[in-house]
C-alpha positions in Angstrom: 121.0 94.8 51.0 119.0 92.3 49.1 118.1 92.2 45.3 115.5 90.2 43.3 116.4 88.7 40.2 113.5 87.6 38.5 112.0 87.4 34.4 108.6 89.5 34.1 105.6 87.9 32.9 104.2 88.8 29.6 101.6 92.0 29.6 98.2 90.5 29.9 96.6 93.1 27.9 99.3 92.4 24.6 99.6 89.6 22.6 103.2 90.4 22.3 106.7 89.8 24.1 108.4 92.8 24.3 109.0 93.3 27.7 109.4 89.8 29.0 112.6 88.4 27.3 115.0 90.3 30.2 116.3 89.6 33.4 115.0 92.6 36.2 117.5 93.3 39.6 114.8 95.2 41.8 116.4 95.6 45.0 113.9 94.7 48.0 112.8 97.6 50.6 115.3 98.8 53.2 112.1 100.6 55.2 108.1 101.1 55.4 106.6 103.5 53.3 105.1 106.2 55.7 101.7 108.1 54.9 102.1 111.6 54.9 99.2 113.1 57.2 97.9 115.8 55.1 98.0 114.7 51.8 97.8 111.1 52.2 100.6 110.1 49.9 102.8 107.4 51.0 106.4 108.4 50.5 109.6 106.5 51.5 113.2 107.4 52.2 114.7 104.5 50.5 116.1 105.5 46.7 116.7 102.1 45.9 113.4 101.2 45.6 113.4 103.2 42.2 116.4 101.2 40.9 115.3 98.7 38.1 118.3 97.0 36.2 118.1 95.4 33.1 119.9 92.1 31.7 119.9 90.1 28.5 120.8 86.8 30.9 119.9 85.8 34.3 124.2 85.3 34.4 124.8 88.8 34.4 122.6 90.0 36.7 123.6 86.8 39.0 127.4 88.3 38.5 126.8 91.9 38.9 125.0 91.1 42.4 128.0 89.0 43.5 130.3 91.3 41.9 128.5 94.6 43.7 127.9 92.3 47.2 124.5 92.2 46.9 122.5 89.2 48.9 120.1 87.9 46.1 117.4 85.3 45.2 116.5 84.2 41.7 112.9 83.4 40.7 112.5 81.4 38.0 109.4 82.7 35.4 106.4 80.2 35.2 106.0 79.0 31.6 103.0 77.4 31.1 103.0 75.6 27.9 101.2 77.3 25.4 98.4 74.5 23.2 97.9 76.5 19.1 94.5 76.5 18.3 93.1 78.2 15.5 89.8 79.4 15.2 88.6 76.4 12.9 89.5 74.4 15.7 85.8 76.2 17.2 83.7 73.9 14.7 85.8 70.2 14.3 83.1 67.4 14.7 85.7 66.2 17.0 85.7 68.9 19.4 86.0 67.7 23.7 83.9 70.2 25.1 80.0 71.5 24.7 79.1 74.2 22.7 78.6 77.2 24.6 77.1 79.3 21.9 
């Protein structure tokens, strides 16, 4: 059985961190999800798809995946360095780029 270890990205649609400072072991799908024929819901037999652990470190979840026998693969998060700007920064005479409005 194979495992992801990986470090979600920040919500898009907060400003905040909340959910992005912890290491996630999603374990990867044993079998195809199969579409039901009358309802049209896709269903699967595989309860480890609904198994999301959390870490503080990538370590642990590194340990508990060799400790538990697990085949894994780390991904490392993109950070993108962030530039400040403040909204004065809109109006400097100095200012690179065109005015758009």
């Amino acid at each position: 059985m194979s495992v992801r270890i990986y470090r979600p990205a920040k919500s898009a649609t907060q400003s905040g961190t909340a959910r992005s400072k912890v290491w996630l072991l999603v374990f990867d799908p044993a079998s195809p999800r199969s579409t039901d024929p009358l309802m049209g819901w896709t269903s699967s037999g595989d309860m480890n798809s609904q198994v999301r652990l959390r870490f503080t470190t990538k370590e642990e979840a590194i340990a508990y995946a060799e400790k538990n026998g697990l085949d894994y693969r780390v991904e490392e998060p993109k950070l993108a360095p962030r530039k400040i700007l403040s909204y004065s920064d809109n109006f400097k005479s100095t200012r690179a780029g065109p005015w758009t409005h």
